[in-house]
C-alpha positions in Angstrom: -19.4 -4.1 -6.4 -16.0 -5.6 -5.2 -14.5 -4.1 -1.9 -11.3 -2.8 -2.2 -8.6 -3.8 0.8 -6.2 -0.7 0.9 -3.0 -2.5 2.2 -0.9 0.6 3.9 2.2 0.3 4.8 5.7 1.1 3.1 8.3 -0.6 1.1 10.1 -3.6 3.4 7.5 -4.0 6.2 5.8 -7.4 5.1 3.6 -5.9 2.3 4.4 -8.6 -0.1 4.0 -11.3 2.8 0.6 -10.0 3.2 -0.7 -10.3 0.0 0.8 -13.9 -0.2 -1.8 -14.4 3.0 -4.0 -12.0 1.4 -4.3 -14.5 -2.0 -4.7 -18.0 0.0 -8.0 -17.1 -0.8 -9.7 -16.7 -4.5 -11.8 -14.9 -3.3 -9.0 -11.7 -2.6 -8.5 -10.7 -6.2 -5.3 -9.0 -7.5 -2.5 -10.3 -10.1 -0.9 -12.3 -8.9 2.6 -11.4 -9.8 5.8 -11.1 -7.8 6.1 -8.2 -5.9 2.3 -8.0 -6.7 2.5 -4.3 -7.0 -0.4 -3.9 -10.1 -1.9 -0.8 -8.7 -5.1 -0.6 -10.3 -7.3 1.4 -7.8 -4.1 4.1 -7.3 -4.6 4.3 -11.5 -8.1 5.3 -11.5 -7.9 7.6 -8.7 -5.2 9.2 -11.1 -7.1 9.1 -13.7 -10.8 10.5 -12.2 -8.9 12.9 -10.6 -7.3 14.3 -13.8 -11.2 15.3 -14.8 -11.3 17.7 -11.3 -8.7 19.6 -12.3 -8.7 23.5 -13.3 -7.5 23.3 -17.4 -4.0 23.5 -17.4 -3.3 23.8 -21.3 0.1 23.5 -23.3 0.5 22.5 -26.8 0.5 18.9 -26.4 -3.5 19.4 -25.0 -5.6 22.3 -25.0 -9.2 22.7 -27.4 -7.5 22.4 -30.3 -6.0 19.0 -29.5 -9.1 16.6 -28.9 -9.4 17.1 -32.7 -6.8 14.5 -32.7 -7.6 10.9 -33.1 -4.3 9.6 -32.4 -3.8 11.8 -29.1 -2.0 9.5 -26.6 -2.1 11.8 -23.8 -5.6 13.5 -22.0 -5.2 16.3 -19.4 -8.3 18.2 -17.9 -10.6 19.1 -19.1 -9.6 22.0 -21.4 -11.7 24.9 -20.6 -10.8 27.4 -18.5 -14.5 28.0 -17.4 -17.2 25.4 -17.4 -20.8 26.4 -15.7 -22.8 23.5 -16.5 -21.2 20.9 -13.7 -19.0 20.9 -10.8 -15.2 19.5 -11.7 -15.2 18.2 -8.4 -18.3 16.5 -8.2 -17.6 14.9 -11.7 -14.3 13.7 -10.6 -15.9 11.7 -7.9 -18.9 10.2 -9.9 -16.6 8.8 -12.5 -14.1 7.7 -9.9 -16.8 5.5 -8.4 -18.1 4.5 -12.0 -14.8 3.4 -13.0 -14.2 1.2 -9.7 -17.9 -0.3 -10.6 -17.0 -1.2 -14.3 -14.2 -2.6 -13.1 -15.8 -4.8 -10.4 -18.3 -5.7 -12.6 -15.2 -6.7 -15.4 -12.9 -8.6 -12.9 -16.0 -10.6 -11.4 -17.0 -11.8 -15.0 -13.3 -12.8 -15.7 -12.7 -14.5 -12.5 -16.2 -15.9 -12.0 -15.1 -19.6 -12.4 -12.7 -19.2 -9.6 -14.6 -17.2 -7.1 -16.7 -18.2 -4.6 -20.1 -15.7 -5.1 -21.7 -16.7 -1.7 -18.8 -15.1 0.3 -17.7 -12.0 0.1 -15.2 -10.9 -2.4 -12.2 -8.2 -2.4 -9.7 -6.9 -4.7 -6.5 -6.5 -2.6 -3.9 -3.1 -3.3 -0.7 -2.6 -2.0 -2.1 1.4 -2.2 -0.4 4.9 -2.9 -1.2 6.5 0.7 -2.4 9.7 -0.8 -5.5 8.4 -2.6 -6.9 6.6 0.4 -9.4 9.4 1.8 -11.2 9.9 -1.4 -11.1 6.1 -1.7 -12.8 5.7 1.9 -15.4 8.9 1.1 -16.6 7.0 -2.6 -16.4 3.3 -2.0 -16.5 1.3 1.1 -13.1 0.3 1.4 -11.5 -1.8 4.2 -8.7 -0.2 6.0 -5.5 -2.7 6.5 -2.5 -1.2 7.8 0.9 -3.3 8.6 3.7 -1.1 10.3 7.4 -2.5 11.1 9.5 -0.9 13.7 11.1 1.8 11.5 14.8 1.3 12.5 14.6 -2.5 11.5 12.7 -0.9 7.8 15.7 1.0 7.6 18.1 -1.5 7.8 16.3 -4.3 5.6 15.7 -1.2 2.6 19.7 -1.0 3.2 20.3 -4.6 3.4 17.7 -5.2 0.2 19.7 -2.1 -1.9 23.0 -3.7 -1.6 21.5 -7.3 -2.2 19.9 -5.8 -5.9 22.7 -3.7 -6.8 20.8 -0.2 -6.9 19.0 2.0 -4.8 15.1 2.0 -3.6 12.9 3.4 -1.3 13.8 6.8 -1.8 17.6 6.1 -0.9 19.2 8.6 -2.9 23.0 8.9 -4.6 24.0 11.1 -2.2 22.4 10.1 0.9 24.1 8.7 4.1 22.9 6.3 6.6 22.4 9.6 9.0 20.7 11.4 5.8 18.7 8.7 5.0 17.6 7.7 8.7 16.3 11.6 9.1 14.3 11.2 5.6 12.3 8.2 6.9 11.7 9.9 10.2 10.1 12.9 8.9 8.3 10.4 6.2 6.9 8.0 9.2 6.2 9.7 11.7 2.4 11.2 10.8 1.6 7.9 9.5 2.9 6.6 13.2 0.7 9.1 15.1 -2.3 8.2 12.7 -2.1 3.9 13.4 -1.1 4.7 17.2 -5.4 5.9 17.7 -6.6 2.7 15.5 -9.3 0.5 16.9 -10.1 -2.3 14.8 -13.6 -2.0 13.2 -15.3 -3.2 10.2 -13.4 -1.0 7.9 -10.3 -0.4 9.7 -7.4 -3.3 11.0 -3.6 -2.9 12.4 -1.0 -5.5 11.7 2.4 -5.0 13.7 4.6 -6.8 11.3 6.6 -8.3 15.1 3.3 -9.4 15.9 2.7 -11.3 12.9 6.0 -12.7 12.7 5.4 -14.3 16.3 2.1 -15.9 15.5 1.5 -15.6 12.1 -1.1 -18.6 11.7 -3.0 -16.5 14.8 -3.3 -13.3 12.8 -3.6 -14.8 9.3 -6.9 -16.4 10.9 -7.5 -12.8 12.4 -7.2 -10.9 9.4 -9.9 -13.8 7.9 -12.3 -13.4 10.2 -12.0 -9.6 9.6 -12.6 -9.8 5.9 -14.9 -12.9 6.0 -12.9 -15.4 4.5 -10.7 -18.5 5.1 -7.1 -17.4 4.9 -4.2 -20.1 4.9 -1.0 -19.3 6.0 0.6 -22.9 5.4 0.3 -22.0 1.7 2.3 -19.6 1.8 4.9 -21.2 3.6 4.7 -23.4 0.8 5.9 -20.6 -1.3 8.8 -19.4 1.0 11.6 -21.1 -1.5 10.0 -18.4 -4.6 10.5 -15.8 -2.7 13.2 -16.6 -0.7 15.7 -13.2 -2.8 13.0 -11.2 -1.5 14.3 -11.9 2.6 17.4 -10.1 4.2 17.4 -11.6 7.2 18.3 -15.5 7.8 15.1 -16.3 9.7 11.8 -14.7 10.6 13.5 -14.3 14.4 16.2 -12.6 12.6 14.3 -9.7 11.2 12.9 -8.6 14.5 14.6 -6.2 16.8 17.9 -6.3 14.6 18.3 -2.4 15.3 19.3 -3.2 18.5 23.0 -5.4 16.9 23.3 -3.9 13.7 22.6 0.0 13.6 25.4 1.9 14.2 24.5 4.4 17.4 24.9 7.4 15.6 21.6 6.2 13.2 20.0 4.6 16.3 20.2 8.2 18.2 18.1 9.4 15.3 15.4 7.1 15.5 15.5 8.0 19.2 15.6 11.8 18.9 13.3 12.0 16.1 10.4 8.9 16.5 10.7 8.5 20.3 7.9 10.1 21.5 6.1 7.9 18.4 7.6 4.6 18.9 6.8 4.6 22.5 3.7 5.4 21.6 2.9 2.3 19.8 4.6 0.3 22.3 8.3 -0.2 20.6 11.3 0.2 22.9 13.6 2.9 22.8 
C-alpha cells in the first residue's frame, strides 16, 4: 500500500513549492499539474464518509431511486434503520479499501517510473478536516509547513490583485481589518496544534522562513525523513514556470515583509489576536 504524505498548510505558505521538492523524486506520486492541487485522498474520504451517514432522503435519492441506472448522484445509504452493520464501521473499512485499490492502481500505472526497492508516497496538498480519520485508517506521514500569518496575509492580498479576483476566503465585502480578524480566528488552533510538534516518523514541521534560508538543508531533511533522495536544484530549474505564481521579487523579499508593508492598524490585529501564538512558535511581535 502507498503512504500517503498529508501536506498541511494553507493557501500562500509554500505548499506548491513543496510539492515541486516533494516531486524531485518518482518515487512521491501525485499529478503533476500546476498548482498540483488533484486532491484524491480528500475525494475518497468524501466519498467513504458519505456511507456513515444517517439516510438523509429527498427526491433526487431515497429507496425508490437506486432503481435508476442513470442516477448520477449517491447519498447514504437510504434506510433510516439498518441492524445488520455499523454505518461507522463500514465507512472506515471502505475508506481504507478504497486507498488500497487505489495504491494498488497508481503502482501498476507508474511502475516503469518508480523505484520498488525504496519506499514510495503519494503526496496531497490535504483538506485539514479529513486528516484524523486519515491518520486512525492508514499510516499516513504528517508534513506540516506554516508561514508567519501576517506575511500569508499580505501575499493572498498581493496574489488577488495580481489574478484579478478574490481567493482564500477574501470576500466582496471584506476589508483588510475584516479579512486580517478572519485568518486570525482561522490560524490560530492550527498554530497552538504545530507549536507541541516533535518530529517523528509520522509527523514533520517546515517553517516556510526556515526553508527559505536553507532550502537545499531542509529539502535533504525532509528526504531523509521520507527515505528518499530529494533535489532541490530541480526545482530551481523550474523557477521561470512558475515564476506568476511569486509576489515577492526574491525569496529574501517574502520574509518578514509585515514588518514594511502592513499598515499598523492590520499589524495591531495580528498582535492582539495571534500574539500569545506567534511568540509561541518563535515569530516576533
Amino acid at each position: 500500500m502507498i503512504t500517503p504524505i498529508m501536506l498541511r498548510s494553507f493557501g500562500r505558505s509554500g505548499s506548491t513549492l513543496l510539492m515541486q521538492v516533494l516531486g524531485s523524486s518518482k518515487n512521491v506520486i501525485f499529478d503533476r499539474d500546476y498548482p498540483f492541487e488533484k486532491r484524491h485522498l480528500t475525494y475518497f474520504h468524501r466519498l467513504a464518509n458519505i456511507v456513515g451517514k444517517d439516510a438523509d432522503n429527498d427526491s433526487d435519492w431515497n429507496p425508490d431511486t437506486i432503481f435508476n441506472s442513470s442516477l448520477n448522484r449517491v447519498g447514504p445509504i437510504p434506510y433510516q434503520e439498518v441492524e445488520i452493520f455499523d454505518r461507522k464501521k463500514l465507512s472506515d473499512d471502505l475508506l481504507r479499501r478504497l486507498w488500497n485499490g487505489f495504491s494498488h492502481q497508481v503502482a501498476a500505472c507508474q511502475s516503469e517510473s518508480i523505484d520498488d526497492s525504496k519506499p514510495i508516497y503519494y503526496a496531497e496538498k490535504v483538506v485539514h478536516d479529513i486528516c484524523d480519520d486519515i491518520n486512525n485508517i492508514v499510516e499516513a506521514k504528517n508534513l506540516f509547513l506554516f508561514r508567519d500569518p501576517r506575511d500569508e496575509f499580505l501575499s493572498v492580498k498581493s496574489f488577488n490583485k495580481k489574478r484579478g479576483f478574490n481567493g482564500f476566503g477574501w470576500q466582496k465585502d471584506d476589508t483588510d481589518e475584516s479579512y486580517a480578524l478572519k485568518l486570525c480566528n482561522m490560524r490560530r488552533n492550527f498554530m497552538r496544534h504545530i507549536a507541541n510538534i516533535e518530529r517523528d516518523e509520522r509527523r514533520f514541521l517546515v517553517k516556510y522562513e526556515e526553508f527559505m534560508g536553507n532550502p537545499y538543508e531542509i529539502t535533504n531533511s525532509i528526504g531523509e525523513w521520507i527515505g528518499l533522495n530529494l533535489d532541490y536544484g530541480k526545482v530551481e530549474s523550474q523557477k521561470k514556470a512558475v515564476a506568476h505564481h511569486f509576489t515577492s521579487s526574491s525569496v529574501g523579499a517574502s520574509v518578514g515583509r509585515w514588518k514594511t508593508e502592513m499598515e499598523q492598524s492590520v499589524a495591531a490585529i495580528f498582535a492582539r489576536e495571534l500574539g500569545e501564538e506567534l511568540q509561541l512558535l518563535g515569530y516576533e511581535v
